[in-house]
C-alpha positions as CSV (number, residue, x, y, z in Angstrom):
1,X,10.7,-2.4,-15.4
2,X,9.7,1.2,-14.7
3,X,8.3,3.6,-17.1
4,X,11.6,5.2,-18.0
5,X,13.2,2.5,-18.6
6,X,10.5,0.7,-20.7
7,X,10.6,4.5,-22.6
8,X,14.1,4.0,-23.1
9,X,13.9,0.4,-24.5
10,X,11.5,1.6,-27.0
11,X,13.6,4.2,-28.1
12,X,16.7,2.2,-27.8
13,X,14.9,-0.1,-30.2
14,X,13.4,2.6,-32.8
15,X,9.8,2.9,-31.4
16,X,8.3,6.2,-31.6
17,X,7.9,7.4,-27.8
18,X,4.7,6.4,-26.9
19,X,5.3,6.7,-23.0
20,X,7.0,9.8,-23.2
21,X,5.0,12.3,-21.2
22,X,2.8,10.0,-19.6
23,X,3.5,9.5,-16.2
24,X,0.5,11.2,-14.5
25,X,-2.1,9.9,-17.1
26,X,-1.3,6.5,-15.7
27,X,-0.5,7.3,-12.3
28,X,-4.0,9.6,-11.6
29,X,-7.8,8.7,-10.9
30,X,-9.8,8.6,-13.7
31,X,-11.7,11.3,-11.8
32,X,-8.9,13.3,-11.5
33,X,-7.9,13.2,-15.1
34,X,-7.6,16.4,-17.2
35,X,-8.6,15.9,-21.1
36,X,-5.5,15.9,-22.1
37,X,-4.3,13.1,-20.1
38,X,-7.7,11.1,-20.9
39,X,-6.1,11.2,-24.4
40,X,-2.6,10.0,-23.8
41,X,-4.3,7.6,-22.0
42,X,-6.7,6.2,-25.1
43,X,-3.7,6.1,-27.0
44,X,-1.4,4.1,-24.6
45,X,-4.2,1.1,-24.2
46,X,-3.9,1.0,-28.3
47,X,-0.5,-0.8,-27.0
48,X,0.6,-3.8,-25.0
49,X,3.4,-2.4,-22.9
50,X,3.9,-3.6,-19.4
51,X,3.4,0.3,-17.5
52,X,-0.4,0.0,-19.8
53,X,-0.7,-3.6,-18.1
54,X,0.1,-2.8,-14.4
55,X,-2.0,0.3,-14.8
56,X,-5.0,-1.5,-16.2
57,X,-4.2,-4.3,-12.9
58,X,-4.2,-1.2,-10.5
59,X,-7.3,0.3,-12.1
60,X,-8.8,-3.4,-11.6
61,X,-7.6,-3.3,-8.2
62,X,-10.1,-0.6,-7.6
63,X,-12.9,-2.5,-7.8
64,X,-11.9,-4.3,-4.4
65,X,-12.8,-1.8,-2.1
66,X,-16.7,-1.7,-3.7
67,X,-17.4,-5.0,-1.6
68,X,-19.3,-4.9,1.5
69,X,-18.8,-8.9,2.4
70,X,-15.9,-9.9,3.5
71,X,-16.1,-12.9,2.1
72,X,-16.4,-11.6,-1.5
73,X,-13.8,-9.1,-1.0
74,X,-11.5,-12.4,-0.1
75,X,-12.7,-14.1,-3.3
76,X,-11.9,-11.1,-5.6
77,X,-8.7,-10.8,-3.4
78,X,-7.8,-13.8,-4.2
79,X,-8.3,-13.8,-8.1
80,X,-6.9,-10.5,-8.7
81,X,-3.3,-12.2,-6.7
82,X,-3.6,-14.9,-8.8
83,X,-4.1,-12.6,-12.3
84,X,-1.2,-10.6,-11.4
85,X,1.4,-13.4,-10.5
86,X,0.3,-15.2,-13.6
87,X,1.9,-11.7,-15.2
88,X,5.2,-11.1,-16.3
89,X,5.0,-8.0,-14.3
90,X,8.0,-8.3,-11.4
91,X,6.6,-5.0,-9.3
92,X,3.0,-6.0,-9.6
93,X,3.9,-9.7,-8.3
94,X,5.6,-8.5,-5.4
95,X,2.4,-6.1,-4.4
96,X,0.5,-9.5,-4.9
97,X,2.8,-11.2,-2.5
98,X,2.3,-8.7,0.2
99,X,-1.1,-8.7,0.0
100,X,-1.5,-12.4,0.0
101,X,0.1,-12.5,3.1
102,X,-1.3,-9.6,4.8
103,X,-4.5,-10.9,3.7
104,X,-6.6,-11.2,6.8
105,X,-5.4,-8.1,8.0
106,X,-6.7,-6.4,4.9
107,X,-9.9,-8.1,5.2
108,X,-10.5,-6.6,8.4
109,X,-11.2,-3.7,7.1
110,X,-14.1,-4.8,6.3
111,X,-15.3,-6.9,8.9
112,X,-15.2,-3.3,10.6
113,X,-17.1,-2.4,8.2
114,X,-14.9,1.0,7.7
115,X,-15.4,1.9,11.2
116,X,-12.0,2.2,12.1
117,X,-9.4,5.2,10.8
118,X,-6.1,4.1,9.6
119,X,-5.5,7.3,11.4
120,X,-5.4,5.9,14.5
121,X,-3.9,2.9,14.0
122,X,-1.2,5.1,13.1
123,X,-1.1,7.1,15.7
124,X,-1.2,4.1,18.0
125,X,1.9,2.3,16.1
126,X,4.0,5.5,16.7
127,X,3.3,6.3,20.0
128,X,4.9,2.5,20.5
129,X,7.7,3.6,18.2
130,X,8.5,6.3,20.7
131,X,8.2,4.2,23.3
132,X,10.3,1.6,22.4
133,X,12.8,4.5,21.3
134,X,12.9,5.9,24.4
135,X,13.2,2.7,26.2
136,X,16.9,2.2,24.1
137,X,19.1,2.3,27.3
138,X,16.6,-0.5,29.1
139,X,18.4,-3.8,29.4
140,X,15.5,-6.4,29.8
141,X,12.6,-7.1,27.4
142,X,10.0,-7.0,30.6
143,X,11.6,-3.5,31.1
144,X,10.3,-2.2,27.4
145,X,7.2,-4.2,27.8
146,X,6.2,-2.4,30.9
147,X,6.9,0.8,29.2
148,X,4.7,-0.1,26.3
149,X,2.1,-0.7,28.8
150,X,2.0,2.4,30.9
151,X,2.5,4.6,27.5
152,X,-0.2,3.2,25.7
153,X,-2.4,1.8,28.1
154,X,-2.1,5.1,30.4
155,X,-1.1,3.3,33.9
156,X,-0.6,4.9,36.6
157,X,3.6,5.1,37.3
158,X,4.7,3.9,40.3
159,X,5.6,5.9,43.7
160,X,9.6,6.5,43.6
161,X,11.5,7.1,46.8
162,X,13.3,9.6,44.7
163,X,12.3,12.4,42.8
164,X,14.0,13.8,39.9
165,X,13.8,17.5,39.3
């Protein structure tokens, strides 16, 4: 259930409303906060709604990039999933699904020990993208494949009789 709609429910039932006007306060940085938002902020923990309980799993979430080991960042990984499917939180347990099962992945991160930029990864997955895209009209998988390879692994092309101009 999103903010709005949790708003609405509130109303709907004769709540005053608490989450009205609250959307950055719970989606910023604490760091990033202005004083104002700080305060809406106090004031929605005072209540146990389910934006409040995702926020307060996100802020918790935070915590995860702090490790070093990549064995204790799988631990933490691993208990935070568990916390958040236990809720009754539908978004929040689908985010825990995904990370569960792109878990190693994650964890490489810091086996690299932040070395690499997602930037290049990136960069790499859509210089395949265009690739592949302009590889549509090829009829054979090898065919793509060996475009993929000269693209991205920068092989020389082979000698043509022909020439196109």
């Amino acid at each position: 259930m999103g903010r709005r709609s949790e708003a609405a429910r509130l109303e709907r039932d004769g709540y005053e409303p608490v989450l009205k006007h609250s959307r950055w306060c719970l989606l910023k940085r604490p760091e990033n906060r202005t004083e104002k938002q700080t305060v809406k902020l106090a004031e929605l923990l005072q209540y146990n709604l389910q934006n409040v309980r995702s926020h307060l799993q996100r802020e918790d979430f935070q915590r995860f990039w702090e490790y070093t080991s990549p064995a204790w960042a799988g631990k933490f990984l691993e208990q935070w999933c568990t916390r958040t499917m236990r809720s009754k939180i539908e978004p929040m347990k689908k985010i825990a699904e995904s990370l569960r099962k792109h878990r190693e992945l994650i964890l490489n991160w810091f086996r690299a020990k932040g070395t690499v930029s997602a930037g290049s990864v990136e960069g790499l997955n859509n210089k395949g993208k265009l690739t592949i895209r302009k590889a549509y009209g090829f009829r054979t998988y090898e065919a793509i494949e060996i475009a993929l390879y000269h693209t991205l692994g920068k092989l020389p092309e082979p000698n043509f009789t022909h020439e196109f101009c």
